[in-house]
LUMBALO-699260 format. One record per residue (C-alpha): residue in three letters; x, y, z. Coordinates in steps of 0.2 Angstrom, whole numbers, plus 2048, in hexadecimal, padded with zeros to 3 digits. Each point is the difference from the previous one (the first is absolute). Layout:
<domars>
   resn    c1    c2    c3
    ala     X     Y     Z
...
</domars>
This chain:
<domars>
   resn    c1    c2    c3
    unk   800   800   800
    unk   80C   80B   805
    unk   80B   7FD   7EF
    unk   7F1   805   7F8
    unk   7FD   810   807
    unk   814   805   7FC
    unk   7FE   7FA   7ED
    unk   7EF   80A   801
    unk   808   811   806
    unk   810   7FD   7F6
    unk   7F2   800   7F0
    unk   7F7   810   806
    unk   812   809   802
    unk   805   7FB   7EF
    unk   7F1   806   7F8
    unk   800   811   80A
    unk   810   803   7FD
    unk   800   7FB   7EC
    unk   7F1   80A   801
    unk   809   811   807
    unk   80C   7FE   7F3
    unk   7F5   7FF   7F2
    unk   7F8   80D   806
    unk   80F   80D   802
    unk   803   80F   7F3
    unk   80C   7FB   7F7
    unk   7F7   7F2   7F7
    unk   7F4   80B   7FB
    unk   809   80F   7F6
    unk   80F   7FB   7F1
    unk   812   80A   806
    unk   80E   805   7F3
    unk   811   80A   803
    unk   80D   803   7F7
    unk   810   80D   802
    unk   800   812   7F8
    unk   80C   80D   7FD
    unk   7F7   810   807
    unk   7F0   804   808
    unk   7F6   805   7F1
    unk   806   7F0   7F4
    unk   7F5   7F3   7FD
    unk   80F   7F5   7F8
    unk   808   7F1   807
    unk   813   802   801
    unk   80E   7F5   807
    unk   805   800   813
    unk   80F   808   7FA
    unk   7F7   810   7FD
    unk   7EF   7FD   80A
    unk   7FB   811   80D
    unk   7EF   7F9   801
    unk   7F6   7F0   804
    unk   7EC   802   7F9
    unk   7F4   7F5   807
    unk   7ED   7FF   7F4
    unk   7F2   7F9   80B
    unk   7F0   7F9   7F6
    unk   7F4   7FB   80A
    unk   7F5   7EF   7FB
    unk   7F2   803   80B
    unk   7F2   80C   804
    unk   809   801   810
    unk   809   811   80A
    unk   810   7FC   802
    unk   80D   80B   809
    unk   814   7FF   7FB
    unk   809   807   80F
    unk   812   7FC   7FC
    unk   80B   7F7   7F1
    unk   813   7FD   803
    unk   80F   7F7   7F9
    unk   806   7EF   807
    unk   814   7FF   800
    unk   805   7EA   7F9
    unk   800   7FC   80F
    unk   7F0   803   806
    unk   804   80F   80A
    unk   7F5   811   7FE
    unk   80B   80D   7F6
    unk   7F3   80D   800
    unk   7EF   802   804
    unk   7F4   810   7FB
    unk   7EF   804   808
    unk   7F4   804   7F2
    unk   7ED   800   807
    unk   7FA   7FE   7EC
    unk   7EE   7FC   7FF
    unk   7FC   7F5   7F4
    unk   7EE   7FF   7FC
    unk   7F5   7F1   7F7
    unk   809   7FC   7F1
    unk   80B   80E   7FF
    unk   812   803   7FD
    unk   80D   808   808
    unk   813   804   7FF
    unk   80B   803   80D
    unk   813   805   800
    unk   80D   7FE   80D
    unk   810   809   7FE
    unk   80F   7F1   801
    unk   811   80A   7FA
    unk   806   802   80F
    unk   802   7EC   802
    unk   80C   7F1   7F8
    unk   7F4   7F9   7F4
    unk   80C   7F5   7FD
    unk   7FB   7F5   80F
    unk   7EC   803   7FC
    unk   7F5   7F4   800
    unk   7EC   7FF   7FE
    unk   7F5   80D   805
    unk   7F2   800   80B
    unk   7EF   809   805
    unk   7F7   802   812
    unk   7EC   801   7FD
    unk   7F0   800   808
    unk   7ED   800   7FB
    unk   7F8   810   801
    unk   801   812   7FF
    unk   811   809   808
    unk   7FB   808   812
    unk   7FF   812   800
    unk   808   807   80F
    unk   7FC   80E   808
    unk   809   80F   803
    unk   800   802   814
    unk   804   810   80A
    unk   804   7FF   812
    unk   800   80E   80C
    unk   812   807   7FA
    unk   801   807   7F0
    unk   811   7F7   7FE
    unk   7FA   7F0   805
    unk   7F8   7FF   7ED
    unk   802   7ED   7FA
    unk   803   804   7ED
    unk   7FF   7F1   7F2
    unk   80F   7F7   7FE
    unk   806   803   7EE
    unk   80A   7F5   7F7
    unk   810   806   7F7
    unk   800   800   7EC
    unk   80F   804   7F9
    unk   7FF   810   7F4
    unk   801   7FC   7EC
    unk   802   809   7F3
    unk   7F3   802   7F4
    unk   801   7F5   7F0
    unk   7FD   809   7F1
    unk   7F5   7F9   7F0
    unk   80B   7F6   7F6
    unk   7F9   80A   7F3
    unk   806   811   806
    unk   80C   808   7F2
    unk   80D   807   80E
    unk   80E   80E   7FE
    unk   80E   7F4   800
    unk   7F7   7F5   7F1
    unk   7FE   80F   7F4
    unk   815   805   806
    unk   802   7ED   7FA
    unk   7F9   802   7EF
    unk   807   812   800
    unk   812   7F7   801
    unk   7FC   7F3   7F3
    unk   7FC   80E   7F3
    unk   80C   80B   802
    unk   80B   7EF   7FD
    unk   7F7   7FA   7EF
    unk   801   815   7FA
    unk   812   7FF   802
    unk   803   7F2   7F7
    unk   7F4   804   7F3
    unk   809   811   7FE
    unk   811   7F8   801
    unk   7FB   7F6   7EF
    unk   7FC   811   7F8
    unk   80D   80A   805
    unk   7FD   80B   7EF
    unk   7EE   804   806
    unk   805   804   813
    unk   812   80C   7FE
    unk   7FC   80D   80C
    unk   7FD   7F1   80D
    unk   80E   7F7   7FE
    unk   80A   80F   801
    unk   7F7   804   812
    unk   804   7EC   806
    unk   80E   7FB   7F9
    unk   804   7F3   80D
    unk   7EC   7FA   800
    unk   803   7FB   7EB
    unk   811   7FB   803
    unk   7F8   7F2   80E
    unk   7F4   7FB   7F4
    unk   80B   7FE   7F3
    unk   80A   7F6   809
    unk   7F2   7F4   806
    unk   7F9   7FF   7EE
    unk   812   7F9   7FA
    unk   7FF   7F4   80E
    unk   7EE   7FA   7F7
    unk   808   7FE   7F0
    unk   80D   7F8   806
    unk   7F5   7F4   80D
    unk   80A   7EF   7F7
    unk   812   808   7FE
    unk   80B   7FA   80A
    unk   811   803   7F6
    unk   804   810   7FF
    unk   804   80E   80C
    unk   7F4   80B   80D
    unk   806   811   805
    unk   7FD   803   815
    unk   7F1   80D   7F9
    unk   7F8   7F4   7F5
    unk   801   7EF   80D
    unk   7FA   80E   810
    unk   7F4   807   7F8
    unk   7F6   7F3   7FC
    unk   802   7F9   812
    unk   7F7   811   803
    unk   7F3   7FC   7F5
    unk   7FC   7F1   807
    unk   802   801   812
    unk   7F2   810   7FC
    unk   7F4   7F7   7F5
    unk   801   7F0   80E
    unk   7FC   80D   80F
    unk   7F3   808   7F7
    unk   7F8   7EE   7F9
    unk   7FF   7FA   80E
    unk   7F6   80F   80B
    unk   7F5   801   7EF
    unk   7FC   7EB   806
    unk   7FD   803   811
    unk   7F9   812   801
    unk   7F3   803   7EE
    unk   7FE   7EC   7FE
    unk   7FF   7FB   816
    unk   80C   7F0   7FA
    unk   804   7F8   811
    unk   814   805   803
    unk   804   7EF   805
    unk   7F7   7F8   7EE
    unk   805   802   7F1
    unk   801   812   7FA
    unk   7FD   7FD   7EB
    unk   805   811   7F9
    unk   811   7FF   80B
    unk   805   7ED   7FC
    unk   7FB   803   7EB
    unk   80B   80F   800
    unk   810   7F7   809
    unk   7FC   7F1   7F2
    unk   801   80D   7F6
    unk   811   808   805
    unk   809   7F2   807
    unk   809   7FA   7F0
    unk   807   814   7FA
    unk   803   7FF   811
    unk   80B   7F3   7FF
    unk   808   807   7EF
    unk   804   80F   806
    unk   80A   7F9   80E
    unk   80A   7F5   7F8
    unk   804   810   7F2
    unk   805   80B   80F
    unk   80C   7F3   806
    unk   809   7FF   7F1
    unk   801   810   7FE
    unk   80C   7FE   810
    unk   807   7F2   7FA
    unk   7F8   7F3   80A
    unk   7F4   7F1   7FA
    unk   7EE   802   7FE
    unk   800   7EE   80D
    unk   807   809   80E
    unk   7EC   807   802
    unk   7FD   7EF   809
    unk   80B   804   80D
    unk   7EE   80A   807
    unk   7F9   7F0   805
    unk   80F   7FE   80D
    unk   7F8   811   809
    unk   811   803   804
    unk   803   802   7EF
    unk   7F6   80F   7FE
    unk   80E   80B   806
    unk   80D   7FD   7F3
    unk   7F3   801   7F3
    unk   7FB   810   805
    unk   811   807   800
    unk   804   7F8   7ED
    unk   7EE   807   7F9
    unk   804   811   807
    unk   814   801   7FB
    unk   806   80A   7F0
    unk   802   7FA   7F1
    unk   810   7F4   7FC
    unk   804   806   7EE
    unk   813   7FA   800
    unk   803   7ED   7FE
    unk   7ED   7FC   801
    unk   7FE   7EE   7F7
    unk   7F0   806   7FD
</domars>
């Protein structure tokens, strides 16, 4: 009799308790995060650049339901971070919450979790006691300050300075092929023509390798370049919002573009020191890099040049 009435209670616990669980919050709304870069992004990012962790709430049920806090497990189980919210979250609506995480190591972050209750969130109210500066005021929570993002599609000051640079770049290399048409200009700048000159002579010679290359011509194409690469790549990021750590398209076409006269027209300058167009590869050493430097910026060796 008495083993009955245990296996009889052990039953009725069971239930109750399956029954409490079943009944809990949690099972009755669909939670999502994912880590963002600022305040106002709805963009997932990598932990790497993560500020911020956004919850979404849906709730399944015509049931009020009352998120009071999300938070950050660390891996090993431990709380990282936890944030009081009091969200409402009212019959089958939806909600977003974000918690601000850059001040921790993501890198030992682990699942997220939400605290939550059924209901409205209790209003408190404000109470005055005797003293005037005995006032109880709401406890705030701290949100760090953002800036504002702007519209992807705003056209700003430094986009237009960006295309400004680019056509004052084609003009000069279009007047440079019409020198006739543009004598007054080329009298004003006559080391703006000269540099384009120079880089034009560099494109004609992308595939010439024999030969020799004056400190002007090879130097003034590394000009060239290393402008056209700084201004590709903030044309990628800044008018066409490529992500700085993908791949930047108009940058990486135009280095295809100029790595083979680049090439050339080291291996002309280095013969025109008397050195072999090989001794480029000593780059890849890093250490290397030095003496390479010094030969491509040296004079010219015209007496008892074998090349």
């Amino acid at each position: 009799m008495k083993n009955k009435i245990i296996i009889l209670l052990l039953f009725f616990s069971i239930q109750f308790t399956s029954n409490s669980l079943a009944d809990h919050c949690g099972h009755d709304m669909d939670r999502t995060w994912f880590y963002t870069s600022n305040f106002s992004s709805n963009y997932q990012v990598s932990k790497s650049r993560a500020k911020y962790q956004k919850w979404t709430f849906k709730n399944k049920t015509d049931k009020q339901i009352t998120i009071y806090s999300v938070g950050l497990w660390s891996k090993g189980k431990k709380v990282m971070k936890e944030q009081k919210v009091r969200k409402y979250l009212k019959p089958f609506g939806v909600v977003s919450v974000k918690m601000y995480v850059g001040d921790l190591n993501l890198d030992v972050a682990g699942s997220g979790f939400s605290r939550c209750e059924y209901g409205k969130p209790v209003v408190k109210k404000k109470t005055y006691n005797q003293k005037p500066s005995t006032y109880s005021k709401p406890k705030t929570y701290y949100k760090p300050k953002t800036k504002k993002r702007r519209n992807d599609d705003n056209f700003t000051l430094f986009n237009l300075f960006l295309l400004a640079v680019a056509g004052i770049l084609i003009l000069v290399f279009v007047a440079a092929t019409k020198k006739n048409e543009y004598k007054k200009y080329v009298k004003k700048f006559p080391k703006v023509f000269d540099f384009a000159d120079q880089t034009i002579i560099c494109f004609k010679k992308y595939s010439t390798f024999k030969g020799r290359a004056q400190r002007k011509e090879y130097w003034y194409f590394y000009l060239f370049t290393f402008i056209v690469s700084v201004l590709t790549y903030f044309i990628d990021v800044s008018i066409f919002r490529k992500d700085p750590d993908g791949i930047l398209f108009i940058n990486a076409f135009f280095s295809m573009l100029t790595f083979l006269p680049s090439i050339a027209a080291g291996c002309r300058r280095l013969h025109d020191v008397n050195k072999s167009g090989w001794w480029q590869l000593i780059s890849l050493t890093v250490i290397g890099i030095i003496p390479l430097i010094i030969w491509l910026a040296s004079k010219s060796v015209k007496e008892n040049n074998k090349f």
